[in-house]
CHARMM-style PDB file with segment names, atoms N, HN, CA, C and O in Angstrom:
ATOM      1  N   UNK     1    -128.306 -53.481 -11.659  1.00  0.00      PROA
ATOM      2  CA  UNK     1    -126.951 -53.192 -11.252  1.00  0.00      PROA
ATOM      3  C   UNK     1    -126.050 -53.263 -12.486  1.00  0.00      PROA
ATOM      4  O   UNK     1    -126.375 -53.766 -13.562  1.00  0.00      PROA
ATOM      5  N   UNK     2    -124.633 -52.577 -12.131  1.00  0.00      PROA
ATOM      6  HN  UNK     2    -124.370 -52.168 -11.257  1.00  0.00      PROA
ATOM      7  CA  UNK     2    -124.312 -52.480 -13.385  1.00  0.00      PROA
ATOM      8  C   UNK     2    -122.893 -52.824 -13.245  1.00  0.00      PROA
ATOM      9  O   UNK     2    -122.489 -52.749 -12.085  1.00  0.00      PROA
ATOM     10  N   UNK     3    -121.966 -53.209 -14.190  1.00  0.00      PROA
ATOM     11  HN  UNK     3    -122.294 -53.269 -15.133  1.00  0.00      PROA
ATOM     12  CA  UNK     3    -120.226 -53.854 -14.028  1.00  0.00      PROA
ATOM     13  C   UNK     3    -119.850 -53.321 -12.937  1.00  0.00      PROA
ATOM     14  O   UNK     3    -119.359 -54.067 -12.089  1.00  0.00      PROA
ATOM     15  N   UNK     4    -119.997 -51.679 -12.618  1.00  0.00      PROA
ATOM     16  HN  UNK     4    -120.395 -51.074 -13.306  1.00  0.00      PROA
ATOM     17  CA  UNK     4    -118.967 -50.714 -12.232  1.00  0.00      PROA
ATOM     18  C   UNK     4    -119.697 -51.047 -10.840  1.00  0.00      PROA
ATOM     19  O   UNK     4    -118.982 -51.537  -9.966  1.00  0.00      PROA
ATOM     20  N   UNK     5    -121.432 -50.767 -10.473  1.00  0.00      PROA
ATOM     21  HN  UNK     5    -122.013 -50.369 -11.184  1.00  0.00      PROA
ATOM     22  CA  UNK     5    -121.628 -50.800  -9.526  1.00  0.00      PROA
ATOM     23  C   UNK     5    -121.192 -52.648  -8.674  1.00  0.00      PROA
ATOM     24  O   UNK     5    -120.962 -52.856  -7.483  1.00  0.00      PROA
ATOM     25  N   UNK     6    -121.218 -53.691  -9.842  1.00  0.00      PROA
ATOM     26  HN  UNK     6    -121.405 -53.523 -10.810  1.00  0.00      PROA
ATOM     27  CA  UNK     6    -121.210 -54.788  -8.824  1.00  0.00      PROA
ATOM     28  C   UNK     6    -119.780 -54.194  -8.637  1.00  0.00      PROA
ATOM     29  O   UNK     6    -119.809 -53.236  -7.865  1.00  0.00      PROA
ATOM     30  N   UNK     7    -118.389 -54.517  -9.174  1.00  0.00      PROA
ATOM     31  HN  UNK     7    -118.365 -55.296  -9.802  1.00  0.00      PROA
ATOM     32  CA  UNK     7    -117.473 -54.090  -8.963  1.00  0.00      PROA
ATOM     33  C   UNK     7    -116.738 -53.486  -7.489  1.00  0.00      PROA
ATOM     34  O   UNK     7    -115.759 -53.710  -6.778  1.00  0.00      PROA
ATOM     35  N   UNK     8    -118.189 -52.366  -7.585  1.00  0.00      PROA
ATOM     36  HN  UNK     8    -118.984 -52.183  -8.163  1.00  0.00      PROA
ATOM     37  CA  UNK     8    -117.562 -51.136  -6.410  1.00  0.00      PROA
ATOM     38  C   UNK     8    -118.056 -52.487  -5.083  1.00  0.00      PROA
ATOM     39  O   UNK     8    -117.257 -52.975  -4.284  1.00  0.00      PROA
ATOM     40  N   UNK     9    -119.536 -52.837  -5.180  1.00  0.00      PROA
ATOM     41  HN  UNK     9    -120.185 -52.441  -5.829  1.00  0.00      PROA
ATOM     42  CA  UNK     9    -119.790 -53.635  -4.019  1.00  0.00      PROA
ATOM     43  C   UNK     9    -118.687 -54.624  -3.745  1.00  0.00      PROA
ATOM     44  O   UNK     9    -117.975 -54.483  -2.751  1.00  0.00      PROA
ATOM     45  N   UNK    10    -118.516 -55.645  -4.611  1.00  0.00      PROA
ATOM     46  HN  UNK    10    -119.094 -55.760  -5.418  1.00  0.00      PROA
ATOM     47  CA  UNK    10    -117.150 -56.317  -4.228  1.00  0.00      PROA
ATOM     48  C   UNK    10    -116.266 -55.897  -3.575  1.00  0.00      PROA
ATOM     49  O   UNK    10    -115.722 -56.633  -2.752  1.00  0.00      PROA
ATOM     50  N   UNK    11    -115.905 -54.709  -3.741  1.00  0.00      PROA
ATOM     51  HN  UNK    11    -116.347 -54.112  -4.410  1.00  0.00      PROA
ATOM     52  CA  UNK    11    -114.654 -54.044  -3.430  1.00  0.00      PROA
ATOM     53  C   UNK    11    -114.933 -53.673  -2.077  1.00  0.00      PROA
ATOM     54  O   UNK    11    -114.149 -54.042  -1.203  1.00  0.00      PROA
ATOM     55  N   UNK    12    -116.206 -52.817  -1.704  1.00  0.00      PROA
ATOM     56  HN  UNK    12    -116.843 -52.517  -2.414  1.00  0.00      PROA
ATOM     57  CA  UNK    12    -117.074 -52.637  -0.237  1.00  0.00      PROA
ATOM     58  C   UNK    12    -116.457 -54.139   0.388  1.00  0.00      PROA
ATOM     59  O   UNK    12    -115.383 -54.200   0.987  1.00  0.00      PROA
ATOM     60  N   UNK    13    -117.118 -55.022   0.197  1.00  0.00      PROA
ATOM     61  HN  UNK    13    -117.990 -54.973  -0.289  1.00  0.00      PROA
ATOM     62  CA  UNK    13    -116.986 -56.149   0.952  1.00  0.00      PROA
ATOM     63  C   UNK    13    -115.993 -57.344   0.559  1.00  0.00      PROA
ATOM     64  O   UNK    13    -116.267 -58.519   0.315  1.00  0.00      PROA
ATOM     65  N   UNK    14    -114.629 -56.622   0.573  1.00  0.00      PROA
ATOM     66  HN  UNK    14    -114.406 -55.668   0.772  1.00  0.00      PROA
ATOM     67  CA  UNK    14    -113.411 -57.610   0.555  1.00  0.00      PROA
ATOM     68  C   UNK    14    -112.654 -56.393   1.375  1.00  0.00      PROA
ATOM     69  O   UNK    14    -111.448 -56.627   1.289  1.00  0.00      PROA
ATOM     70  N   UNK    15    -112.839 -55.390   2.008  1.00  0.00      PROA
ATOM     71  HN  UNK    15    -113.819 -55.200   2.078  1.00  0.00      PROA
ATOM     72  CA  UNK    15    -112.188 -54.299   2.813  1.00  0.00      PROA
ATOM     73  C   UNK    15    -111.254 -55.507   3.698  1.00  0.00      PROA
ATOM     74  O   UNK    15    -110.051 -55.647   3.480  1.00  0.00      PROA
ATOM     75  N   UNK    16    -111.873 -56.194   4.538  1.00  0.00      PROA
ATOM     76  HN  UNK    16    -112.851 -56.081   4.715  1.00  0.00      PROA
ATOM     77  CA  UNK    16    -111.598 -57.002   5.587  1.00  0.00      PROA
ATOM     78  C   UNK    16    -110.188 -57.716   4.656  1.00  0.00      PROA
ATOM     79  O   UNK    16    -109.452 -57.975   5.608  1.00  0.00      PROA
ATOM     80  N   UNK    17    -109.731 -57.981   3.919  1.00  0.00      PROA
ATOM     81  HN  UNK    17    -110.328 -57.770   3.146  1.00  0.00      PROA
ATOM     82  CA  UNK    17    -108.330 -58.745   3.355  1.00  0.00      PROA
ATOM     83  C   UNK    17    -107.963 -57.959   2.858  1.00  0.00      PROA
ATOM     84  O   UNK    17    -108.589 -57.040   2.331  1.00  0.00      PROA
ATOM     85  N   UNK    18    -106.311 -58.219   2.932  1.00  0.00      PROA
ATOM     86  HN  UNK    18    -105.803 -58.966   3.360  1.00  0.00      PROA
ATOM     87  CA  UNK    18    -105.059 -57.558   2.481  1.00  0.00      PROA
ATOM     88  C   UNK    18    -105.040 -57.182   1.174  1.00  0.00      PROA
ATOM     89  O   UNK    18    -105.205 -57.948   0.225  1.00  0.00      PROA
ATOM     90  N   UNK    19    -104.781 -55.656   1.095  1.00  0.00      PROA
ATOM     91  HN  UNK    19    -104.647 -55.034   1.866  1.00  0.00      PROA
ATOM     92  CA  UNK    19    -104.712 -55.149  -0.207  1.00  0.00      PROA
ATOM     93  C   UNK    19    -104.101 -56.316  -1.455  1.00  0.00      PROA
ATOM     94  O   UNK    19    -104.672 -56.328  -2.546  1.00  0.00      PROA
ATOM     95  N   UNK    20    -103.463 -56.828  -1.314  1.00  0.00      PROA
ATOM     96  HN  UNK    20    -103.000 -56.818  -0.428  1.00  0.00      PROA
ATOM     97  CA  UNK    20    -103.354 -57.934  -2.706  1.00  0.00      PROA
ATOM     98  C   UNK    20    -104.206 -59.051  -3.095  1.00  0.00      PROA
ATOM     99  O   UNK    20    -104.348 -59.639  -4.167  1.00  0.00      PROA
ATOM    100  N   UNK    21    -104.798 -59.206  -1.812  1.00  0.00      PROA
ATOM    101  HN  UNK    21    -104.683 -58.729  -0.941  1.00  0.00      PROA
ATOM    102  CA  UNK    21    -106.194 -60.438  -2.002  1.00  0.00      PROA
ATOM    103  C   UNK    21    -106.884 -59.308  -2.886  1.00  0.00      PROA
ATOM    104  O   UNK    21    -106.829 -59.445  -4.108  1.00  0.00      PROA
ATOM    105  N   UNK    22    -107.454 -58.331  -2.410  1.00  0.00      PROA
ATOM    106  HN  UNK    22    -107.499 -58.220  -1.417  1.00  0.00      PROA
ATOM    107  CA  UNK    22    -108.745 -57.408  -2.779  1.00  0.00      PROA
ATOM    108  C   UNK    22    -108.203 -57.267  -4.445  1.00  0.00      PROA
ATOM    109  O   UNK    22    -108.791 -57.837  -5.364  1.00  0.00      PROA
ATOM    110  N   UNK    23    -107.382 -56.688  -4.575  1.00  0.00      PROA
ATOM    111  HN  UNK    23    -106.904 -56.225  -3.829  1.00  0.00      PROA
ATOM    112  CA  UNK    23    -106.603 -56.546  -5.928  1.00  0.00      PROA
ATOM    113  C   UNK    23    -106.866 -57.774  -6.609  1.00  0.00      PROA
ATOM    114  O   UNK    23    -107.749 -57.888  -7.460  1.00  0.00      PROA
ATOM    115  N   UNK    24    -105.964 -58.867  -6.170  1.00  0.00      PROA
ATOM    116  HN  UNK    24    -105.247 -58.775  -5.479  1.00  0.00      PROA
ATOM    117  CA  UNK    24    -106.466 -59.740  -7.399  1.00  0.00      PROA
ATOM    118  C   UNK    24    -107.644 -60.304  -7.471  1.00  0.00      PROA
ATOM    119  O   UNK    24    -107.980 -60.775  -8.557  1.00  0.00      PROA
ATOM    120  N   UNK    25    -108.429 -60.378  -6.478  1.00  0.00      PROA
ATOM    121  HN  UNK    25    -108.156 -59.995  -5.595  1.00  0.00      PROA
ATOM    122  CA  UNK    25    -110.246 -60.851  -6.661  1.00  0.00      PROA
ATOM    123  C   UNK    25    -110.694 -60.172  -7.534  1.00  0.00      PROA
ATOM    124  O   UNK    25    -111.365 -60.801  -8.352  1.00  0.00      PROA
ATOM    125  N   UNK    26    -110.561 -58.720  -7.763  1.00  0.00      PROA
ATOM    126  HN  UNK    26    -110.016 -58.209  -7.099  1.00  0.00      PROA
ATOM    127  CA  UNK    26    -110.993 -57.602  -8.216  1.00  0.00      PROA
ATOM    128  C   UNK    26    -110.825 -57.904  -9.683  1.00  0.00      PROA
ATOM    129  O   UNK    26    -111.649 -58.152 -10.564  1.00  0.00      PROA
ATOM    130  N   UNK    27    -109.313 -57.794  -9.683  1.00  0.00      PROA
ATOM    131  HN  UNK    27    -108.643 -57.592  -8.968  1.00  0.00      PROA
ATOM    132  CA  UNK    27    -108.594 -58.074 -11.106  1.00  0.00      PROA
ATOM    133  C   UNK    27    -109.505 -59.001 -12.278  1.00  0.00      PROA
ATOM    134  O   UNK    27    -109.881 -58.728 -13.418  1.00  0.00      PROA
ATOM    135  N   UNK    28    -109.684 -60.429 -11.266  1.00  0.00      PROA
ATOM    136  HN  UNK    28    -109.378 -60.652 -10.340  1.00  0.00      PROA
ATOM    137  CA  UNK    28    -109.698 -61.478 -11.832  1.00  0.00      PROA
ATOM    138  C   UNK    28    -111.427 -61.594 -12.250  1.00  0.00      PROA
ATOM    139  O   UNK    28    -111.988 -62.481 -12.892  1.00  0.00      PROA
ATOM    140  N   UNK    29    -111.971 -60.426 -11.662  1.00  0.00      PROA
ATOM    141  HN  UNK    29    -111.515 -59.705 -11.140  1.00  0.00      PROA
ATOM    142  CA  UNK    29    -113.894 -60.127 -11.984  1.00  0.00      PROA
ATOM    143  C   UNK    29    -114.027 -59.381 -12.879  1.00  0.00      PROA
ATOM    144  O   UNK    29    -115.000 -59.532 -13.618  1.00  0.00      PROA
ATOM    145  N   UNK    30    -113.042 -58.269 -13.125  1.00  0.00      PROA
ATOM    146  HN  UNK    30    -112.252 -58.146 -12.525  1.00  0.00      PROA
ATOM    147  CA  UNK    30    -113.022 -57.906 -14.543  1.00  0.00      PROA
ATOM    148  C   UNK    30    -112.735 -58.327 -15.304  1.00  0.00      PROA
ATOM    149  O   UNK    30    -113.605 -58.170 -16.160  1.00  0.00      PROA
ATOM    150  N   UNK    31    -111.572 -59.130 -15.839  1.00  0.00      PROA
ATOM    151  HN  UNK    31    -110.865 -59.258 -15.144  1.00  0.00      PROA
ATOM    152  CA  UNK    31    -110.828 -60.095 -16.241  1.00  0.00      PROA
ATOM    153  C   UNK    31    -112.371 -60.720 -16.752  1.00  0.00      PROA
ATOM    154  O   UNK    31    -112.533 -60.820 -17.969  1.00  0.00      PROA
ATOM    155  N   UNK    32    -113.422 -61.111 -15.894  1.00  0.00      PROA
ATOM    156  HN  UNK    32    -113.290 -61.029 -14.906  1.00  0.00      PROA
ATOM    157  CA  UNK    32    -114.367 -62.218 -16.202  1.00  0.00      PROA
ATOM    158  C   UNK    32    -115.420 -60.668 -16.892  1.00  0.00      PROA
ATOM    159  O   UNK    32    -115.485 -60.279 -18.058  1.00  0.00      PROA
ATOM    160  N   UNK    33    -115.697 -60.437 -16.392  1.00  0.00      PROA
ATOM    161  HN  UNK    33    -115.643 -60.753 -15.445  1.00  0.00      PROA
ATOM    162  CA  UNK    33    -116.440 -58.940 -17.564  1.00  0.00      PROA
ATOM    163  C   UNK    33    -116.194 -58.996 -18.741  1.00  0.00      PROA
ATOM    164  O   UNK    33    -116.951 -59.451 -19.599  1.00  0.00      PROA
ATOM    165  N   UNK    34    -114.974 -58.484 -18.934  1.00  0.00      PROA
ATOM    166  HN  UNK    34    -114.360 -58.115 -18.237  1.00  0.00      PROA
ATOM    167  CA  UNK    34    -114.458 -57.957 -20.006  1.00  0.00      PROA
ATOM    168  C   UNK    34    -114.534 -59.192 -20.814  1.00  0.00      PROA
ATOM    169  O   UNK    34    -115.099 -59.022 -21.895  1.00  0.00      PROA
ATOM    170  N   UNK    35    -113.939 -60.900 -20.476  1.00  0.00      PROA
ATOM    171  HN  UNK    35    -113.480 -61.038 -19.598  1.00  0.00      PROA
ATOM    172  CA  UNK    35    -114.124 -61.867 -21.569  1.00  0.00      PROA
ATOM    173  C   UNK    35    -115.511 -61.884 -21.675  1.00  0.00      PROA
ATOM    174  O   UNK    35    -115.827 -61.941 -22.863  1.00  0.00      PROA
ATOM    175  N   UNK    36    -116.373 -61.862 -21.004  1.00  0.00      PROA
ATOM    176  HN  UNK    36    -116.116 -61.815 -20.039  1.00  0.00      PROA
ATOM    177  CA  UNK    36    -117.753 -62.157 -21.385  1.00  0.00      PROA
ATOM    178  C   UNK    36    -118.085 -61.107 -22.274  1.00  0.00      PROA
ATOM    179  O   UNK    36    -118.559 -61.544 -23.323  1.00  0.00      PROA
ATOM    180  N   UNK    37    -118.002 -59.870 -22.220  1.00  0.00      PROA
ATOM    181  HN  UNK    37    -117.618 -59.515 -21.368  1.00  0.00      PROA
ATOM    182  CA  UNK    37    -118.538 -58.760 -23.035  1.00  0.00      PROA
ATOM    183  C   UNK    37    -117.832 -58.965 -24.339  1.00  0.00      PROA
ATOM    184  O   UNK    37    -118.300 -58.927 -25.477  1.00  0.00      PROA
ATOM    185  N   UNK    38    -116.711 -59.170 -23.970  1.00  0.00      PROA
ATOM    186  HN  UNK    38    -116.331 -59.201 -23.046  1.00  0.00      PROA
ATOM    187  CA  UNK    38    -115.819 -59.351 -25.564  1.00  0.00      PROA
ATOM    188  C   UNK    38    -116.743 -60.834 -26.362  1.00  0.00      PROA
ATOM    189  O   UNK    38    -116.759 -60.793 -27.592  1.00  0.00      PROA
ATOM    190  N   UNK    39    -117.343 -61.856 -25.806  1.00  0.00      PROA
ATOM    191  HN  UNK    39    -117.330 -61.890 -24.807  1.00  0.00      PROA
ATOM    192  CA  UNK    39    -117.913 -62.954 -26.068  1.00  0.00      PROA
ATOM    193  C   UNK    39    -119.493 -62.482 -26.329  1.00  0.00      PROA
ATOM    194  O   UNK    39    -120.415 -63.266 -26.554  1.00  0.00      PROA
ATOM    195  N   UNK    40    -119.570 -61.480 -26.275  1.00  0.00      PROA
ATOM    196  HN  UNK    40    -118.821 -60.843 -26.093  1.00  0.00      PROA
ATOM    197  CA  UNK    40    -121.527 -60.721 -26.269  1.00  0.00      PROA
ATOM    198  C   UNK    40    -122.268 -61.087 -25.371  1.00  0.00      PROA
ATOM    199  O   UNK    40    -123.395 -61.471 -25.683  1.00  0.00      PROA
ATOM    200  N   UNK    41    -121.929 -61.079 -24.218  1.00  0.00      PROA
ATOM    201  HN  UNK    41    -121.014 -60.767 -23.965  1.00  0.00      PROA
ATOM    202  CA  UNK    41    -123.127 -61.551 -22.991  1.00  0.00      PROA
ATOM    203  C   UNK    41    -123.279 -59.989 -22.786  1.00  0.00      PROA
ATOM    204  O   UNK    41    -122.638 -59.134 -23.398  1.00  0.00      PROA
ATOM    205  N   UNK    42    -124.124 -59.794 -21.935  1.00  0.00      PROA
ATOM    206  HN  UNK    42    -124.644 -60.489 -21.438  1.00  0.00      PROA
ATOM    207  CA  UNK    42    -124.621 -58.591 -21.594  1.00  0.00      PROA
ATOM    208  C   UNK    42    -123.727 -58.749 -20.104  1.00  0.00      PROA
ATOM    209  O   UNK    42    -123.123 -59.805 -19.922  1.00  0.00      PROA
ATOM    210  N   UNK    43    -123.678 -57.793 -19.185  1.00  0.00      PROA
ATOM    211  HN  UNK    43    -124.169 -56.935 -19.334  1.00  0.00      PROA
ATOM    212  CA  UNK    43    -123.499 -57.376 -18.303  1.00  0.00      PROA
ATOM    213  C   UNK    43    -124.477 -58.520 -17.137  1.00  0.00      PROA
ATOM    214  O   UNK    43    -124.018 -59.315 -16.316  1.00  0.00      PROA
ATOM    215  N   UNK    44    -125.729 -58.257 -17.419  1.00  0.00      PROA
ATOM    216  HN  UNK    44    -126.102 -57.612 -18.086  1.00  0.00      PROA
ATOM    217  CA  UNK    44    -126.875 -59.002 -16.225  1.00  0.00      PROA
ATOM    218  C   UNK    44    -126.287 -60.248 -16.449  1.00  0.00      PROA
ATOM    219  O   UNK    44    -126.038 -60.900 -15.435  1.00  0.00      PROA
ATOM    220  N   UNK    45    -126.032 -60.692 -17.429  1.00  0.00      PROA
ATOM    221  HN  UNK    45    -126.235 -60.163 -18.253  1.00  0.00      PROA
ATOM    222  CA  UNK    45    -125.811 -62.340 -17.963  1.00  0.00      PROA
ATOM    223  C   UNK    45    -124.541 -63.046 -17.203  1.00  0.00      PROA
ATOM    224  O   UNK    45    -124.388 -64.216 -16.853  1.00  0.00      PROA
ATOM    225  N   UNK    46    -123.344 -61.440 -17.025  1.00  0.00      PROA
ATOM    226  HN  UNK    46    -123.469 -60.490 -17.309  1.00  0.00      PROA
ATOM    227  CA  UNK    46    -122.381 -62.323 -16.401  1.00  0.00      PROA
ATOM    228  C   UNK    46    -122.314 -62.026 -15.017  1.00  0.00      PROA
ATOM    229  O   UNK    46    -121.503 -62.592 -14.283  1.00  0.00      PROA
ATOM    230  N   UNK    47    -123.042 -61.252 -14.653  1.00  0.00      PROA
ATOM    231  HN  UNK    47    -123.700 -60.793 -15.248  1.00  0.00      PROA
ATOM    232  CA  UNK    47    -123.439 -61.037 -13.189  1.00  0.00      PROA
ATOM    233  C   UNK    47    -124.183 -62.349 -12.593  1.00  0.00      PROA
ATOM    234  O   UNK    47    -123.889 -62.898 -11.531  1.00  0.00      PROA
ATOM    235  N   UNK    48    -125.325 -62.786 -13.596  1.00  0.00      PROA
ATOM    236  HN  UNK    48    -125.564 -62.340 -14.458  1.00  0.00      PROA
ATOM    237  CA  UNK    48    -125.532 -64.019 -13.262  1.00  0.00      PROA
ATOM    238  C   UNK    48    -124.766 -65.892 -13.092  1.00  0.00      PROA
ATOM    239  O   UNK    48    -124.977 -67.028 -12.668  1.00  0.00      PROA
ATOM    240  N   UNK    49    -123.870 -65.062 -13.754  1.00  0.00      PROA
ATOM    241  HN  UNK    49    -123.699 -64.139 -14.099  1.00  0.00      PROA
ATOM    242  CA  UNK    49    -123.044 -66.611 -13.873  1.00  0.00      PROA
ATOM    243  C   UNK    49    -122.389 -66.393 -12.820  1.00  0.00      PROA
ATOM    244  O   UNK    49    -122.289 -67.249 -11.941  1.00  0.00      PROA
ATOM    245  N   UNK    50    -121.653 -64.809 -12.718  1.00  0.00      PROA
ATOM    246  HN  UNK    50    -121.735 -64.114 -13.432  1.00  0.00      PROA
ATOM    247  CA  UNK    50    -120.612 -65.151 -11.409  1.00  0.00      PROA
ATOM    248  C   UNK    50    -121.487 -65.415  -9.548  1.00  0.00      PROA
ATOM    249  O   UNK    50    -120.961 -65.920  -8.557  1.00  0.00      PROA
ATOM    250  N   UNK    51    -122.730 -64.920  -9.671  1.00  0.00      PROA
ATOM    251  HN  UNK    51    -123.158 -64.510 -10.476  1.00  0.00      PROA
ATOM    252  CA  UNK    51    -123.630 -64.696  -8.472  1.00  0.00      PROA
ATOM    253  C   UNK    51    -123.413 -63.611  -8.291  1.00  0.00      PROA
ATOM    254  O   UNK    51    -122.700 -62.798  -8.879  1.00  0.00      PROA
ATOM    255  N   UNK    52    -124.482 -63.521  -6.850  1.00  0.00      PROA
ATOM    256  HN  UNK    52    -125.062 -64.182  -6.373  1.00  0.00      PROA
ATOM    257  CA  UNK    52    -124.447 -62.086  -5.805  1.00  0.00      PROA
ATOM    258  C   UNK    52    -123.480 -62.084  -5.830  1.00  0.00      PROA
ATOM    259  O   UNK    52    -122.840 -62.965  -6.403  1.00  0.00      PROA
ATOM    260  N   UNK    53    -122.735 -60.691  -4.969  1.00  0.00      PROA
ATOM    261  HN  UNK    53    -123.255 -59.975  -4.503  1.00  0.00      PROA
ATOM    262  CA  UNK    53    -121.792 -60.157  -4.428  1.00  0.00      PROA
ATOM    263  C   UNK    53    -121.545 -60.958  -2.979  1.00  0.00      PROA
ATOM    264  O   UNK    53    -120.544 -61.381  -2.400  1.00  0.00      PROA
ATOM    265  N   UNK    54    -123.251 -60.943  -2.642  1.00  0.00      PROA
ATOM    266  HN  UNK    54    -124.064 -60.599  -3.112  1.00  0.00      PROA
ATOM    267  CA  UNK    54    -122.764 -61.503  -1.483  1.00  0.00      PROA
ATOM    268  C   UNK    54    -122.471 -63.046  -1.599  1.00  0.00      PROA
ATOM    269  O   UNK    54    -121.853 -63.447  -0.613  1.00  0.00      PROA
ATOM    270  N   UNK    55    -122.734 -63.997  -2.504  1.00  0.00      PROA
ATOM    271  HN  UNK    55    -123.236 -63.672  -3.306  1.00  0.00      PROA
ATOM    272  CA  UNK    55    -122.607 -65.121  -2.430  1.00  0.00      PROA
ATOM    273  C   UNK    55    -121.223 -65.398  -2.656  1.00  0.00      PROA
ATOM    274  O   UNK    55    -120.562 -66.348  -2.236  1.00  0.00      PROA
ATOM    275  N   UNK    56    -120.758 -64.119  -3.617  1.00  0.00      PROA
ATOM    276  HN  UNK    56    -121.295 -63.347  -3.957  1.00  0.00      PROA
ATOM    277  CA  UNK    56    -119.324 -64.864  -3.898  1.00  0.00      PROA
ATOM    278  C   UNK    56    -118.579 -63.924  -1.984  1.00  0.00      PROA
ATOM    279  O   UNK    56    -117.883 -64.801  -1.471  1.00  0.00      PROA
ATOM    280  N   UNK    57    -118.575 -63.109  -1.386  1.00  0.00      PROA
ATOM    281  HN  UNK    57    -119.140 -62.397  -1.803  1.00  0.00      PROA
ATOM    282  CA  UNK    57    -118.230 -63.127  -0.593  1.00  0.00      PROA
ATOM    283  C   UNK    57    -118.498 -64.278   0.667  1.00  0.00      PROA
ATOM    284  O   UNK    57    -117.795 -64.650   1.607  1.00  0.00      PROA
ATOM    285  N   UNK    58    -119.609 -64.574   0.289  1.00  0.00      PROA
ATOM    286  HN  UNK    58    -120.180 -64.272  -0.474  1.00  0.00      PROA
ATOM    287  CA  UNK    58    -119.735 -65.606   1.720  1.00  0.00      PROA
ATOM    288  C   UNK    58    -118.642 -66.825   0.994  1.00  0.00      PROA
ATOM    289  O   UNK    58    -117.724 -67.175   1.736  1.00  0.00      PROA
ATOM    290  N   UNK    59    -118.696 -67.481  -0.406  1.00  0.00      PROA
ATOM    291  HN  UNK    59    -119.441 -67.197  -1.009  1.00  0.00      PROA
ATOM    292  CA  UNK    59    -117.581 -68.250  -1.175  1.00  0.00      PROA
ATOM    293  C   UNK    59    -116.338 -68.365  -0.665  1.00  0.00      PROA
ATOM    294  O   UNK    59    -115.657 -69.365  -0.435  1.00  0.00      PROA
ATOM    295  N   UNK    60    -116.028 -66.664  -0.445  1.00  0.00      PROA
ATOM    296  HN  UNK    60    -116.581 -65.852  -0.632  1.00  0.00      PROA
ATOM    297  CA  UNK    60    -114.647 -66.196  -0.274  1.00  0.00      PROA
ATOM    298  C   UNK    60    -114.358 -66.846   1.023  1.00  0.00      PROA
ATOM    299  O   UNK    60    -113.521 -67.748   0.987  1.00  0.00      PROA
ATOM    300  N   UNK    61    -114.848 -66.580   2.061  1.00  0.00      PROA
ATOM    301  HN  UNK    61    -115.527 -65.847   2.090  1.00  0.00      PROA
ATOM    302  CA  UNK    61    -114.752 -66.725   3.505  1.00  0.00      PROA
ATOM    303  C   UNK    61    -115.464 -68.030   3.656  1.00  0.00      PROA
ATOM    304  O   UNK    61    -115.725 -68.087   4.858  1.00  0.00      PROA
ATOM    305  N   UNK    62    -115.966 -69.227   3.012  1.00  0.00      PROA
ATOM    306  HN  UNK    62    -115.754 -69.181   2.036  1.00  0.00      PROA
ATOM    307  CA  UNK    62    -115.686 -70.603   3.482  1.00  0.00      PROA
ATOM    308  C   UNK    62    -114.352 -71.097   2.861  1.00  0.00      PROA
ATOM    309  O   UNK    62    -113.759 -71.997   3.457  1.00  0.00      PROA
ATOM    310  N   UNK    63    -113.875 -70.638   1.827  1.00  0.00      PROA
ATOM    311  HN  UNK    63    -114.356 -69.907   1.343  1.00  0.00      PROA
ATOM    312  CA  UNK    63    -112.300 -71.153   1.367  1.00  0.00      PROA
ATOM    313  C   UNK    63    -111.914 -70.636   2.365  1.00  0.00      PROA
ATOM    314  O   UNK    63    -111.887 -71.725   2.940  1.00  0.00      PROA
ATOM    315  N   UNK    64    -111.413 -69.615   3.509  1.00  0.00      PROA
ATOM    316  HN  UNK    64    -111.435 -68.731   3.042  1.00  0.00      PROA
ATOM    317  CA  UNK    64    -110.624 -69.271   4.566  1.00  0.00      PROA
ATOM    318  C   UNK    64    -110.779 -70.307   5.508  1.00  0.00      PROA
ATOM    319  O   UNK    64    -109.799 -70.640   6.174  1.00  0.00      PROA
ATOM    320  N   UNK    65    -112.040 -70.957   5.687  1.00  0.00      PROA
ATOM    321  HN  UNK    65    -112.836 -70.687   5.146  1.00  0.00      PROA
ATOM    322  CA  UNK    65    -112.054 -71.629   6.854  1.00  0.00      PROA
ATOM    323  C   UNK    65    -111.586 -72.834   6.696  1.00  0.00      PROA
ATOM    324  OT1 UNK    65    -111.520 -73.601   7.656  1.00  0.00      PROA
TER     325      UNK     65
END
């Protein structure tokens, strides 16, 4: 998988919250890309630090509860 594709999945599965949640989750995962790449991790490397898509969504939705 790749920045753009985790990216797009995130974005798939934060539909369910208000356009400014989705925005800044979004924001704040590139935000984490871009410092890591600027720092020389590869892409897989910071995919691994941040988790699945789905883990950080299931993340998302125990902070709601």
């Amino acid at each position: 998988m790749t920045k753009q594709e985790y990216i797009n999945e995130l974005k798939r599965g934060l539909r369910i919250y208000p356009i400014a949640f989705q925005n800044d989750i979004l924001e704040a995962f590139k935000e984490h890309f871009n410092a890591g790449l600027a720092e020389g991790q590869s892409e897989d490397e910071i995919m691994k630090s941040l988790g699945t898509v789905e883990e950080v969504l299931q993340n998302i939705k125990e902070m709601e509860e």
